[in-house]
MOPAC internal coordinates of N, CA, C and O (Angstrom, degrees):
PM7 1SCF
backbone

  N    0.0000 0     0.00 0     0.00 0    0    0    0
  C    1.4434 1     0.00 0     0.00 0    1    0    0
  C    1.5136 1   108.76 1     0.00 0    2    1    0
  O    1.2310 1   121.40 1   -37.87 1    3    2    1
  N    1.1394 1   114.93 1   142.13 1    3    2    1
  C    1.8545 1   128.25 1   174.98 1    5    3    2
  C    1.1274 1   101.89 1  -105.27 1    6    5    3
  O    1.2310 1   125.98 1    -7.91 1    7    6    5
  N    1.4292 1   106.12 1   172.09 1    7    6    5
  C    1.5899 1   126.88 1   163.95 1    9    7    6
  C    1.9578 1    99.65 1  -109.61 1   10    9    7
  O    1.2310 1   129.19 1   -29.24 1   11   10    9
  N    1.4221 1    99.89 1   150.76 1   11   10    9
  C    1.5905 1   100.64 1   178.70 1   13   11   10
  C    2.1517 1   109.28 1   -69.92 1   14   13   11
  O    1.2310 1   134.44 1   -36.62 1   15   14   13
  N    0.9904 1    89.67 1   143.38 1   15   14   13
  C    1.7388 1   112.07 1  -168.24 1   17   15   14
  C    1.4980 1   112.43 1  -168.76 1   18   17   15
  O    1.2310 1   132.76 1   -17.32 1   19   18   17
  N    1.3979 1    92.95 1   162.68 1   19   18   17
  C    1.7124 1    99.97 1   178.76 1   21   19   18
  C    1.7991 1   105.93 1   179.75 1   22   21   19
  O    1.2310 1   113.50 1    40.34 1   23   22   21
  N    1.3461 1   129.90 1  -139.66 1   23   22   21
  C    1.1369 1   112.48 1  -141.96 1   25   23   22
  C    2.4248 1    73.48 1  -129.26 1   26   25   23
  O    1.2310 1   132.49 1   -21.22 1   27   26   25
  N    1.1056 1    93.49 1   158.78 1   27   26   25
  C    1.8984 1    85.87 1   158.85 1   29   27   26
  C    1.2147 1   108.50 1  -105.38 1   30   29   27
  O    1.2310 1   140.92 1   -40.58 1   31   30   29
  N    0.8690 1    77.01 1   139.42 1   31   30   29
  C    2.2523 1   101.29 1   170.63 1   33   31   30
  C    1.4961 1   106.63 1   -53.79 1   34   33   31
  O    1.2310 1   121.01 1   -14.88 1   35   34   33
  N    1.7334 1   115.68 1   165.12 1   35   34   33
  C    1.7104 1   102.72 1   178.45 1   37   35   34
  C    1.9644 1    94.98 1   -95.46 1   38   37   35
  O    1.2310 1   112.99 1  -164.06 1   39   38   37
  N    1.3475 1   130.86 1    15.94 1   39   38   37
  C    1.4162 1   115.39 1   161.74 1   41   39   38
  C    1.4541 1   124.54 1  -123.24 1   42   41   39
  O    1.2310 1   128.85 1  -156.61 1   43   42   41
  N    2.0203 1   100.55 1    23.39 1   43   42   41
  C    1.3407 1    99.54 1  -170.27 1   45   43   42
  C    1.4287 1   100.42 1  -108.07 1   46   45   43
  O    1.2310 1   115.17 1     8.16 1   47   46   45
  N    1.0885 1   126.77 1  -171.84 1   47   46   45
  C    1.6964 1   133.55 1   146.47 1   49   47   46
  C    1.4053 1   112.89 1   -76.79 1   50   49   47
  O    1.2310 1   130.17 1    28.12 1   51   50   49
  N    1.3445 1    97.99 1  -151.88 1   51   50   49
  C    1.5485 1   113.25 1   168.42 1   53   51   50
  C    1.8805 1   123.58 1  -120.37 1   54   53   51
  O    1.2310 1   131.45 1  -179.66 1   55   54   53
  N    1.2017 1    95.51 1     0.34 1   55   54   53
  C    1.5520 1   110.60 1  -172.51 1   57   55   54
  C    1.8461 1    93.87 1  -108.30 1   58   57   55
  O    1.2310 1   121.40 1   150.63 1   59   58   57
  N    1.5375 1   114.93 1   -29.37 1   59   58   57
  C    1.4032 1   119.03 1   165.36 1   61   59   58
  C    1.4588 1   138.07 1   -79.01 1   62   61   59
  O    1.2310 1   128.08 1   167.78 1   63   62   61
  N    1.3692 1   102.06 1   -12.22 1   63   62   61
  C    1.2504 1   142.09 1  -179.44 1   65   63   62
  C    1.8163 1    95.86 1   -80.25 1   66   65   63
  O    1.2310 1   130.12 1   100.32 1   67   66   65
  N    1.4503 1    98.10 1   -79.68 1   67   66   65
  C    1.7903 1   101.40 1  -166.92 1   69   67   66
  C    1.9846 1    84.94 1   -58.96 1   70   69   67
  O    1.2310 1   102.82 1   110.24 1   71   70   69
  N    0.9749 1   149.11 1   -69.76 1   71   70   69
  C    1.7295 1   145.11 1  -150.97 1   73   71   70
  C    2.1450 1    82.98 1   -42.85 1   74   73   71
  O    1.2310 1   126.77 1   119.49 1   75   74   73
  N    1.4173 1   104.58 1   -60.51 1   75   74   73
  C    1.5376 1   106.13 1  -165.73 1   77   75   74
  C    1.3313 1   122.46 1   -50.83 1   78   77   75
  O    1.2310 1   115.99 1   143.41 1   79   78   77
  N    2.0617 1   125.22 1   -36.59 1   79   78   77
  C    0.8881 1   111.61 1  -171.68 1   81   79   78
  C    1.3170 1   104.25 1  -103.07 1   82   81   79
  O    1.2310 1   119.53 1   172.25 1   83   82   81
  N    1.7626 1   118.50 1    -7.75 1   83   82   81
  C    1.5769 1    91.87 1   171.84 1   85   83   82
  C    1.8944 1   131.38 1   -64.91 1   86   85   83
  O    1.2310 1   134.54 1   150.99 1   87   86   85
  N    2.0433 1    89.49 1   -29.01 1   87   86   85
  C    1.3773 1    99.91 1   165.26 1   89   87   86
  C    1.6074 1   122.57 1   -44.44 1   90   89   87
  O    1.2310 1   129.52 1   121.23 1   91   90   89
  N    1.0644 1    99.26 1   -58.77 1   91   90   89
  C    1.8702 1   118.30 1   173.24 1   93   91   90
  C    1.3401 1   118.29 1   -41.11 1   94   93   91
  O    1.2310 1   125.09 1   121.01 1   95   94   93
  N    1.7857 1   107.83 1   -58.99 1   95   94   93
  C    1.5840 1   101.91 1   166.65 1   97   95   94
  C    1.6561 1   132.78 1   -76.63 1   98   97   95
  O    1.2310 1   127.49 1   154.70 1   99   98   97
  N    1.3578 1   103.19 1   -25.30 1   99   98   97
  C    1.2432 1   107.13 1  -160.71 1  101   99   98
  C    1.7453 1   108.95 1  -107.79 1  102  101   99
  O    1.2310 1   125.55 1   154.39 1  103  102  101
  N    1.5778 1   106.95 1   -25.61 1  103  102  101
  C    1.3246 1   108.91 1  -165.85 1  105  103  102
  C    1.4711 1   115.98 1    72.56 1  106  105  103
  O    1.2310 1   120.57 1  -167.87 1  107  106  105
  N    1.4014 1   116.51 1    12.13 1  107  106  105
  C    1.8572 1   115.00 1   162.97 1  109  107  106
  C    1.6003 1   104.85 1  -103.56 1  110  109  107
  O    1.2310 1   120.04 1   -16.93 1  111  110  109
  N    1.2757 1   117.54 1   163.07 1  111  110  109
  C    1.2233 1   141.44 1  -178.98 1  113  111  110
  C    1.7042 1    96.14 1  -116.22 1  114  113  111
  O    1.2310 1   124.97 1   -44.16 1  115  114  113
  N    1.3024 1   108.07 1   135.84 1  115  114  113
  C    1.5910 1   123.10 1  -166.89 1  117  115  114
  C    1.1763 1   106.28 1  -146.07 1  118  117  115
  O    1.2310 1   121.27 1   -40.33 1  119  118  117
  N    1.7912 1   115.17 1   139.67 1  119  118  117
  C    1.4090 1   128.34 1   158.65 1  121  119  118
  C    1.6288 1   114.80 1   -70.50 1  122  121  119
  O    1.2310 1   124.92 1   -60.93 1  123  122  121
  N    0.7326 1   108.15 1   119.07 1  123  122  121
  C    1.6951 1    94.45 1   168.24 1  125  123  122
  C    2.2085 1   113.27 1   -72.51 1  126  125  123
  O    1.2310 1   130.25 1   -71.67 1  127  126  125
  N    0.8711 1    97.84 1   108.33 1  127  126  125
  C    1.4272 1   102.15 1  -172.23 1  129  127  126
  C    1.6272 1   102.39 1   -78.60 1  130  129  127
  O    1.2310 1   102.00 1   134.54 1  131  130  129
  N    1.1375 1   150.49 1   -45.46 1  131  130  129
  C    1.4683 1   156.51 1  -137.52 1  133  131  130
  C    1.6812 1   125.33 1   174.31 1  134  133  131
  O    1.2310 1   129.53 1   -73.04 1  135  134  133
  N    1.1490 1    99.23 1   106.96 1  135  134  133
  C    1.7167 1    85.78 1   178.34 1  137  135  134
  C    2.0417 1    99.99 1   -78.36 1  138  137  135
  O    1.2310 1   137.61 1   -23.06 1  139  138  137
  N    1.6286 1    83.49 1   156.94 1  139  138  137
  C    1.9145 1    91.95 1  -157.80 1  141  139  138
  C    1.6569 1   100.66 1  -123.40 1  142  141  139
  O    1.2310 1   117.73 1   162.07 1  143  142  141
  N    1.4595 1   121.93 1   -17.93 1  143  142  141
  C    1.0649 1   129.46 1  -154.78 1  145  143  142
  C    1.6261 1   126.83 1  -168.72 1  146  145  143
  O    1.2310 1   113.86 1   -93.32 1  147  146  145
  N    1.3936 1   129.22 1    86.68 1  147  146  145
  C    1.5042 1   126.21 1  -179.50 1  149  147  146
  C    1.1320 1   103.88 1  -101.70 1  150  149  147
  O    1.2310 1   108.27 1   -74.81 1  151  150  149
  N    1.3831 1   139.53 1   105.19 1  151  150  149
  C    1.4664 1   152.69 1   169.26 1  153  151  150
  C    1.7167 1   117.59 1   -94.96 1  154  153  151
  O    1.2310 1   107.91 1   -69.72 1  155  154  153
  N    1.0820 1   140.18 1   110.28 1  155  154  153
  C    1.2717 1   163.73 1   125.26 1  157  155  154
  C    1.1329 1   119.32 1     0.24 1  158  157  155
  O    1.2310 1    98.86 1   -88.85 1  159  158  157
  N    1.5548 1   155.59 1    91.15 1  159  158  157
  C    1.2466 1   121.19 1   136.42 1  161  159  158
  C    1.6663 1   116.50 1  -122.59 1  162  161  159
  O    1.2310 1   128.01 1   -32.02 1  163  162  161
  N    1.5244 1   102.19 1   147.98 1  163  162  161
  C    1.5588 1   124.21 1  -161.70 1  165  163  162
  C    1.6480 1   107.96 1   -66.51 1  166  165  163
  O    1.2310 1   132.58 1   -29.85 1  167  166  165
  N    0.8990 1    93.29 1   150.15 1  167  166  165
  C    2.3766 1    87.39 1   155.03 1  169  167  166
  C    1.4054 1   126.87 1   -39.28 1  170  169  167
  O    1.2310 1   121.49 1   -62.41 1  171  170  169
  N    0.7668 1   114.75 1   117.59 1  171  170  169
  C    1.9223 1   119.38 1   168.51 1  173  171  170
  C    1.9335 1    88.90 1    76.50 1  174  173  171
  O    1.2310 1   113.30 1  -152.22 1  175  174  173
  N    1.4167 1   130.28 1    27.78 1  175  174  173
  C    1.6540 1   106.30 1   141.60 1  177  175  174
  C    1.7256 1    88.20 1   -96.66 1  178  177  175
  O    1.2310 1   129.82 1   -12.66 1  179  178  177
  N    1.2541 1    98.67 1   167.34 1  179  178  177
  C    1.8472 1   147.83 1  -171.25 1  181  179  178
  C    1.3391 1    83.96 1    37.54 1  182  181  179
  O    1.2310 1   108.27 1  -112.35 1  183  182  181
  N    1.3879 1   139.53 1    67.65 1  183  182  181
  C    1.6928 1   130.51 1   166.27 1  185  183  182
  C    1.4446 1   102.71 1    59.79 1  186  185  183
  O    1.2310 1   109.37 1   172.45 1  187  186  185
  N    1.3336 1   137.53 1    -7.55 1  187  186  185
  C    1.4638 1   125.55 1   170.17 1  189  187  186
  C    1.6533 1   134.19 1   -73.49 1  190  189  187
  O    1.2310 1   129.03 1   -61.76 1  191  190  189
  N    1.6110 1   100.21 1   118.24 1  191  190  189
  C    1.7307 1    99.36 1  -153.75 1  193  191  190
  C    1.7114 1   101.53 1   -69.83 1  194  193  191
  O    1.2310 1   119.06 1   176.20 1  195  194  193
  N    1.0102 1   119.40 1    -3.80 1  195  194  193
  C    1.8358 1   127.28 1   179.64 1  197  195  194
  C    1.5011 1   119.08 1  -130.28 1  198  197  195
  O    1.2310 1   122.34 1   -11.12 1  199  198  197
  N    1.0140 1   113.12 1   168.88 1  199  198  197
  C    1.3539 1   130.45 1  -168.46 1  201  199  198
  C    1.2499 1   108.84 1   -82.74 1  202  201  199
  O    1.2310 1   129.93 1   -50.18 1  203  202  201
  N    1.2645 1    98.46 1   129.82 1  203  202  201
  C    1.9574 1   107.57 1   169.51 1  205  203  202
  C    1.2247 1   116.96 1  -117.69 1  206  205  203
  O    1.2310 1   117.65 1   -33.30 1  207  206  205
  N    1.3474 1   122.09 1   146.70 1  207  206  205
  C    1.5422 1   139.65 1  -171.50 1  209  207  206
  C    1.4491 1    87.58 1  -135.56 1  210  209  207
  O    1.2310 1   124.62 1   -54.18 1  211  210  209
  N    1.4819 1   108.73 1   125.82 1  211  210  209
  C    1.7276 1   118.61 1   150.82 1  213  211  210
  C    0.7359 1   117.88 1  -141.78 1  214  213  211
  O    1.2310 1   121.50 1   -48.00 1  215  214  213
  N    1.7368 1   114.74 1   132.00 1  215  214  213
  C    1.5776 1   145.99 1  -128.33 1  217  215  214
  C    1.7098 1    85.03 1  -122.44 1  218  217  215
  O    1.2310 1   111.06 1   -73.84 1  219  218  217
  N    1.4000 1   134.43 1   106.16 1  219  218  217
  C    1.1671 1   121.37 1   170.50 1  221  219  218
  C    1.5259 1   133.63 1  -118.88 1  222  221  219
  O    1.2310 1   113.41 1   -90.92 1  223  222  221
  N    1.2165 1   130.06 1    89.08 1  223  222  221
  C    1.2870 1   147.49 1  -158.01 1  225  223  222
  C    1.5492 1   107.48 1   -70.37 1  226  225  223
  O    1.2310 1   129.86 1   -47.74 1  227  226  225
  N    1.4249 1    98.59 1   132.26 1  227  226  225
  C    2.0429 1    97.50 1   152.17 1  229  227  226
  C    1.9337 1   106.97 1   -87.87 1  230  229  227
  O    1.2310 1   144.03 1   -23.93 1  231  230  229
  N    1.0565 1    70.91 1   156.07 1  231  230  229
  C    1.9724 1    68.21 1   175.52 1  233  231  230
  C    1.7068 1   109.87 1  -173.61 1  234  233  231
  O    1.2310 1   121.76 1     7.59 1  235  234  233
  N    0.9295 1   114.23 1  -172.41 1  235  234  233
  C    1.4042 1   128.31 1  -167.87 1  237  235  234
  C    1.5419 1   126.81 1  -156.44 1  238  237  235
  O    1.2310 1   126.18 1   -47.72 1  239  238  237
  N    1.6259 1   105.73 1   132.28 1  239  238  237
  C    1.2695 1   111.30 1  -165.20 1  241  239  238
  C    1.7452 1   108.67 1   -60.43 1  242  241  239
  O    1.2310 1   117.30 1   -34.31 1  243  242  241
  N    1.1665 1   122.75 1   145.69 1  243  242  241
  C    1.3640 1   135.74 1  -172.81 1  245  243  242
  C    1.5532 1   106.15 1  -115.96 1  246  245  243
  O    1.2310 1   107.68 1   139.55 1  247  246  245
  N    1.2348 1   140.59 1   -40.45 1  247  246  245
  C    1.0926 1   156.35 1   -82.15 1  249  247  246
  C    1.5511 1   151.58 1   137.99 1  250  249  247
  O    1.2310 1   113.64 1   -20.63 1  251  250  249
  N    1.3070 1   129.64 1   159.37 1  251  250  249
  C    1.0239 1   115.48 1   178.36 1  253  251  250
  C    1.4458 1   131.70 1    95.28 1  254  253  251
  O    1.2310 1   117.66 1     9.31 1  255  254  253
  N    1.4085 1   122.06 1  -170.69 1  255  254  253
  C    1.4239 1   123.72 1  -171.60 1  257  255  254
  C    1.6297 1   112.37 1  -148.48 1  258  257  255
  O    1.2310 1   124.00 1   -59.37 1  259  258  257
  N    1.0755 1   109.94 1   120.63 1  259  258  257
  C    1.9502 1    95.04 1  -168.03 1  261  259  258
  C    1.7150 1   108.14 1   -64.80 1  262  261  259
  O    1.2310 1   129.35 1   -23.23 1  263  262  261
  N    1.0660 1    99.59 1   156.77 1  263  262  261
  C    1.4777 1   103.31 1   174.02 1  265  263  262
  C    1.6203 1   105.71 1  -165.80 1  266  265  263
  O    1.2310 1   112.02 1   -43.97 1  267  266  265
  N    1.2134 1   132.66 1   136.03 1  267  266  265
  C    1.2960 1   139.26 1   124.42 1  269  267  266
  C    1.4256 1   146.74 1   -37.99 1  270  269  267
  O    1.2310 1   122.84 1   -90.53 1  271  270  269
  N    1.2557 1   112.17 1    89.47 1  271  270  269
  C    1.5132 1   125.79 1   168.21 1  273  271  270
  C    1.1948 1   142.83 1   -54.40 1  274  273  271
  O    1.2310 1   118.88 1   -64.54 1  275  274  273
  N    1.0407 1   119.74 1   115.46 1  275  274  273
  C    1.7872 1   125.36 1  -158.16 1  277  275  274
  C    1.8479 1    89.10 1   -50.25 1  278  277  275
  O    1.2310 1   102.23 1   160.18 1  279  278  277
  N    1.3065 1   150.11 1   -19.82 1  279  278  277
  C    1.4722 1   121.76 1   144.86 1  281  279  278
  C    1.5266 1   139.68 1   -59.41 1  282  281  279
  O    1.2310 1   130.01 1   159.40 1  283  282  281
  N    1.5233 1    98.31 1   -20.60 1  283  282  281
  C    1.5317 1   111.22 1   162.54 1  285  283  282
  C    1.7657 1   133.56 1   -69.57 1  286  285  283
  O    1.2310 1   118.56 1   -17.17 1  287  286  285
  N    1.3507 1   120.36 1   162.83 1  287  286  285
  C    1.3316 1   122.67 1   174.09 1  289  287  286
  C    1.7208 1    99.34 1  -116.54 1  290  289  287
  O    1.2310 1   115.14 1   150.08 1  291  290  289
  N    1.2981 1   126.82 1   -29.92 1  291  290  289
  C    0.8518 1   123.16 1  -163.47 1  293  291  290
  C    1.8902 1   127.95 1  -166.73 1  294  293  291
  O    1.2310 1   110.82 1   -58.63 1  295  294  293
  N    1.0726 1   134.88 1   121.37 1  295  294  293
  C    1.5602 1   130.48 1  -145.11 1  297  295  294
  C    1.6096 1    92.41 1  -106.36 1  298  297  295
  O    1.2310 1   108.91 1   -56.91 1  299  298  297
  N    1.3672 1   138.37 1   123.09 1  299  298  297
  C    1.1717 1   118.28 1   166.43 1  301  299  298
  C    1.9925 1    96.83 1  -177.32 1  302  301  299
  O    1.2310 1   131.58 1   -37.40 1  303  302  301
  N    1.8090 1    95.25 1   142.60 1  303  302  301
  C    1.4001 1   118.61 1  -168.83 1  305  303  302
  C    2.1062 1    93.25 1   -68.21 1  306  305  303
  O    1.2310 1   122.94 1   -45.84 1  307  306  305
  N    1.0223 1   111.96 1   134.16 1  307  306  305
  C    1.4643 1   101.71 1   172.13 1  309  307  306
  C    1.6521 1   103.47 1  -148.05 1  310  309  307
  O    1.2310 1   131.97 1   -40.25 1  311  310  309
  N    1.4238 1    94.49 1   139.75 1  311  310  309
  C    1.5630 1   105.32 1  -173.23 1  313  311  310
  C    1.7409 1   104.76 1   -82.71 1  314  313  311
  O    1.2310 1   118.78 1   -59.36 1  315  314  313
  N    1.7027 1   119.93 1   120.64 1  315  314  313
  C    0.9268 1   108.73 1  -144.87 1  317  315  314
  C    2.0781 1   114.37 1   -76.55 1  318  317  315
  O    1.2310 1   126.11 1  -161.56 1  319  318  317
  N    1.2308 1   105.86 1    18.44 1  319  318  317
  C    1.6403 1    97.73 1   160.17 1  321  319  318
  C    1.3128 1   118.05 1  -137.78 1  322  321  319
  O    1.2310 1   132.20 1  -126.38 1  323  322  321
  N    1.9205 1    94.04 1    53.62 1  323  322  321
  C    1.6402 1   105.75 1   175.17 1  325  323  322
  C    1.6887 1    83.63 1  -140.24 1  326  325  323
  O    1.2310 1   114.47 1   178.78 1  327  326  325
  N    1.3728 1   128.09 1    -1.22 1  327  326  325
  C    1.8208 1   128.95 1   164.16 1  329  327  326
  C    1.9126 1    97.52 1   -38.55 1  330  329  327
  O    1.2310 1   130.21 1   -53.30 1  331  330  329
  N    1.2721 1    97.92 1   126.70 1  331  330  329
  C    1.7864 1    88.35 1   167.81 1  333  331  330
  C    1.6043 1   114.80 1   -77.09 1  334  333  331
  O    1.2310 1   122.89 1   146.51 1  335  334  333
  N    1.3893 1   112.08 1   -33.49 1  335  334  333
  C    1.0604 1   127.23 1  -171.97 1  337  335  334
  C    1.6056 1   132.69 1  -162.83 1  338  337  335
  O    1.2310 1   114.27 1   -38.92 1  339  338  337
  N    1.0063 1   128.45 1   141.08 1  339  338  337
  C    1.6492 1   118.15 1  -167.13 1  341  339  338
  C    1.7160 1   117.18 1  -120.21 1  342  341  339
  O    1.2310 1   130.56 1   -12.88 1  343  342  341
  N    1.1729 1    97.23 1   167.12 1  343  342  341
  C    1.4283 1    91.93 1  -163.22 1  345  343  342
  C    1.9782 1    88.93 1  -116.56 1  346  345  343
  O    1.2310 1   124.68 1   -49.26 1  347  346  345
  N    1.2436 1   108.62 1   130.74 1  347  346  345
  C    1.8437 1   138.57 1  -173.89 1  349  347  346
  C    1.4286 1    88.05 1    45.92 1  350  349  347
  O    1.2310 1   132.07 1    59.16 1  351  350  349
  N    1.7479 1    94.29 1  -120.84 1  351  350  349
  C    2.0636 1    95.76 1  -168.76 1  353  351  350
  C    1.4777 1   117.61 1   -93.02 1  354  353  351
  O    1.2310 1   125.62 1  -175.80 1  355  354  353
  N    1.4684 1   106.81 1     4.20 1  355  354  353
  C    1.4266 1   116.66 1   178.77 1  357  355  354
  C    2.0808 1   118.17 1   -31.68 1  358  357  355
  O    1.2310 1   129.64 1   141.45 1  359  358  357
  N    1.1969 1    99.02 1   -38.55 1  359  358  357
  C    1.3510 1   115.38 1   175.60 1  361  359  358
  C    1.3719 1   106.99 1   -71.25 1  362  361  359
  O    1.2310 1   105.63 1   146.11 1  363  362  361
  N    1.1431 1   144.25 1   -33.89 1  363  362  361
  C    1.4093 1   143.14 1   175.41 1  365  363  362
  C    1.8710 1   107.80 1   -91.69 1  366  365  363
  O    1.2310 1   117.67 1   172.55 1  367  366  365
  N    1.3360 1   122.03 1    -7.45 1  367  366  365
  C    1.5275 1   127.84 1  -173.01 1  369  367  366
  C    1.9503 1    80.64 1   -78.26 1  370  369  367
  O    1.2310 1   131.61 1   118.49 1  371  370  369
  N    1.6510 1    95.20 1   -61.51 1  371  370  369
  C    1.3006 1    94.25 1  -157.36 1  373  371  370
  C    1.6584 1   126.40 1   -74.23 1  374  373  371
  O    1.2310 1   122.14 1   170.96 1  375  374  373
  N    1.6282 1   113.51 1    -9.04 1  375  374  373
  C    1.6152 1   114.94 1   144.94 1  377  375  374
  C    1.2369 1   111.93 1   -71.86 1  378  377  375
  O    1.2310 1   104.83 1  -177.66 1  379  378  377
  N    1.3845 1   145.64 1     2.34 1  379  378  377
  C    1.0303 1   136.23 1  -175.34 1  381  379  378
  C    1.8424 1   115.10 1   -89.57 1  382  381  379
  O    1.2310 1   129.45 1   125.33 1  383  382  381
  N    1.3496 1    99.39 1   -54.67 1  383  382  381
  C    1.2746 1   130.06 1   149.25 1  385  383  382
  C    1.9075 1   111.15 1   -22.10 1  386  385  383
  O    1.2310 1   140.57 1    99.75 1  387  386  385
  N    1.5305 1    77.70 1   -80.25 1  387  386  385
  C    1.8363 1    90.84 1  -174.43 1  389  387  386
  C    1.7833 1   111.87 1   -54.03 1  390  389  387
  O    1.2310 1   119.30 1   138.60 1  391  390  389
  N    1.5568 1   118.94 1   -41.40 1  391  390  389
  C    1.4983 1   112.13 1   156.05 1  393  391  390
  C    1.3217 1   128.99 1   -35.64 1  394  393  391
  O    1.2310 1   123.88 1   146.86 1  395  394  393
  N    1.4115 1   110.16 1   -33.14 1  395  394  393
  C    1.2379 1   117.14 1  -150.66 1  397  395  394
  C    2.1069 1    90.16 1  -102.17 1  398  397  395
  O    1.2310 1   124.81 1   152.47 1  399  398  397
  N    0.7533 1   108.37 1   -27.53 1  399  398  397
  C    1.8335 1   121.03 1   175.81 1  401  399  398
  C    1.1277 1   103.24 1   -57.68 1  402  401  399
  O    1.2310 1   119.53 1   129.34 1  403  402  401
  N    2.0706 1   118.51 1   -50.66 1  403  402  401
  C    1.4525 1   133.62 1  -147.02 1  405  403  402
  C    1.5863 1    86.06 1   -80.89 1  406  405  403
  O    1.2310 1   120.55 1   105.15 1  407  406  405
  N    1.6128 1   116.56 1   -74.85 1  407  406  405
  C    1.1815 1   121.82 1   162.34 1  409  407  406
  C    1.9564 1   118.40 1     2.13 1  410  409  407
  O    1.2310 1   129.64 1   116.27 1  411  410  409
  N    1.2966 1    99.03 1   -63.73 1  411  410  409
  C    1.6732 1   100.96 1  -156.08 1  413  411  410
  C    1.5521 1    95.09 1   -75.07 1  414  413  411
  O    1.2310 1   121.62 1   151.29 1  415  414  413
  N    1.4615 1   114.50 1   -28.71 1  415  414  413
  C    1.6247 1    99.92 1  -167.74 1  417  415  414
  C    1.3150 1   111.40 1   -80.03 1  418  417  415
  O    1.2310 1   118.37 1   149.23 1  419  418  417
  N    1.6442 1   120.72 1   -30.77 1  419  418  417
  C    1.1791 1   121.40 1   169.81 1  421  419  418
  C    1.6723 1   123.43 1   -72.56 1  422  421  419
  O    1.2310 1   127.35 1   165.44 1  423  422  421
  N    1.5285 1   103.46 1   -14.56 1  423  422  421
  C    1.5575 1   100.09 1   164.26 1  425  423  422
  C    1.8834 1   110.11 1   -86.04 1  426  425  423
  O    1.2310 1   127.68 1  -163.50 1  427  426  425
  N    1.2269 1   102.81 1    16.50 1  427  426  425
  C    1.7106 1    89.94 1  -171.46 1  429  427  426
  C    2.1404 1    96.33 1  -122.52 1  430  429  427
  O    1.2310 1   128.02 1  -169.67 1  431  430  429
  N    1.2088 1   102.16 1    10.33 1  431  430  429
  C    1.2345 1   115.34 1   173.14 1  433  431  430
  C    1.5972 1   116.66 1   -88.04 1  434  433  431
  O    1.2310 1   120.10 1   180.00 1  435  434  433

């Protein structure tokens, strides 16, 4: 299983980027609540000839209609330690995230 992602446009941001491709994959419209995670990787790590930046947001559905994207296999809400399996660090984006959820409610106590 993934989290929705994709590449930024040259007139978007990166907070317009994640709102754009979750629309794209998922067919929801989302607030971006908190960025949780900017990870780095250089030229030639995991065989990649360019540089990667991933911008990783918590956020929340606003909107919308689910749908499946001809990049998808499959659309579905999953509680994150019932995931069967994850695809690269996606599984650590999204405990990262969820720290950051646990975090806010116990700072609002």
């Amino acid at each position: 299983m993934g989290l929705p992602g994709g590449l930024v446009e040259p007139h978007e941001s990166p907070p317009e980027a994640a709102v754009r491709e979750t629309r794209e994959e998922t067919g929801y419209e989302i607030n971006l609540l908190e960025m949780t995670t900017v990870n780095f990787r250089k030229p030639g790590e995991d065989g990649l000839p360019h540089r990667h930046v991933h911008f990783v947001y918590r956020s929340e559905i606003i909107g919308g209609t689910a749908h499946l994207s001809a990049e998808g296999q499959e659309l579905k809400h999953w509680r994150l330690d019932r995931v069967p399996s994850w695809n690269g660090e996606d599984k650590e984006y999204a405990l990262q995230a969820q720290r950051h959820q646990v975090a806010e409610r116990t700072d609002a106590r």
